[in-house]
C-alpha positions, 0 to 999 in steps of 0.5 A: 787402683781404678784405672789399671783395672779399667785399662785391663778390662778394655784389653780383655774385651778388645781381645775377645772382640778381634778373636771373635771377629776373625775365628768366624763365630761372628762376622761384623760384615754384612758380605760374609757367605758360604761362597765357593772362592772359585766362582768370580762371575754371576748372571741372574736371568730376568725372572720368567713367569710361568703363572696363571696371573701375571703382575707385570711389576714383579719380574723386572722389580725382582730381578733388579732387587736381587742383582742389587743385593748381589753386588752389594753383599758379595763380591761376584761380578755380574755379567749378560753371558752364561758362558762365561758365568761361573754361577747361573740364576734362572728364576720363574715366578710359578704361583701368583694367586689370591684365596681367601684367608679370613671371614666375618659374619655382620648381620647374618651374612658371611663376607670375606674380610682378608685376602690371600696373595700368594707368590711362589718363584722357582730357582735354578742355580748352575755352579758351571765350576763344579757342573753342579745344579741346585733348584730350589722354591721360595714362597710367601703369602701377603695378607690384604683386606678384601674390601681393595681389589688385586690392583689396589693390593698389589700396588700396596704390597708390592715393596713388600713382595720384591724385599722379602722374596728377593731376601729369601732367594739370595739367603737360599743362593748363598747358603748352600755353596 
């Protein structure tokens, strides 16, 4: 009497799984976006940087990371040619600034105790299929400890800064066509 029941229960879930996995309510794939099918070719411009403090790691570490991200997970191929480009990337690095974020007082006197990195990138996207233009801005903040200098943090944070700007600008690419 086990075994029927077992055999049942195997049948049930796997119908549930394969009416789940191809209905769209959930995806075992990694590569599913809102994508316009149309659209085949993609050319993501190197980042520009338009901000007062430039790191010279960023831009080309950015634009590398997001083109890898693009390939991996979609299924556009990526070219040098906006002509030909059915989506255009143009981002600029527009905020590269370090404020204050945290004080201590020792002994009497107030010192800084944590640092604020802030990078802002602004994204234009240009569908050439529909003639239509999105912008749109990604920003995030990366704490560091004030007693290292913006070189030391920057080599530190660095990883952290590409990953995490890179994954919101894709998401933010993707999630609207």
């Amino acid at each position: 009497m086990k075994q029927p029941l077992r055999i049942f229960s195997i049948i049930v879930f796997s119908i549930i799984g394969f009416a789940f996995s191809g209905c769209g309510v959930y995806s075992f794939s990694e590569k599913s976006t809102k994508m316009d099918p149309n659209i085949k070719t993609v050319n993501v411009h190197i980042f520009g940087n338009s901000a007062q403090y430039i790191n010279p790691q960023l831009s080309p570490n950015l634009t590398d990371r997001l083109k890898q991200k693009i390939t991996r997970q979609t299924k556009l191929t990526q070219i040098n040619d906006d002509d030909r480009a059915n989506l255009i990337v143009l981002p600029v690095i527009n905020n590269y600034s370090v404020t204050t974020s945290g004080i201590s007082s020792t002994n009497g006197q107030t010192q800084t105790s944590i640092n604020r990195l802030t990078v802002g990138v602004h994204v234009t996207i240009t569908n050439t299929i529909k003639n239509d233009t999105k912008e749109f801005d990604v920003s995030h903040s990366f704490d560091f400890s004030a007693n290292k200098s913006l070189n030391q943090a920057e080599a530190d944070l660095l990883d952290e800064m590409v990953r995490n700007l890179s994954d919101e600008i894709f998401n933010r690419i993707f999630s609207d066509w």
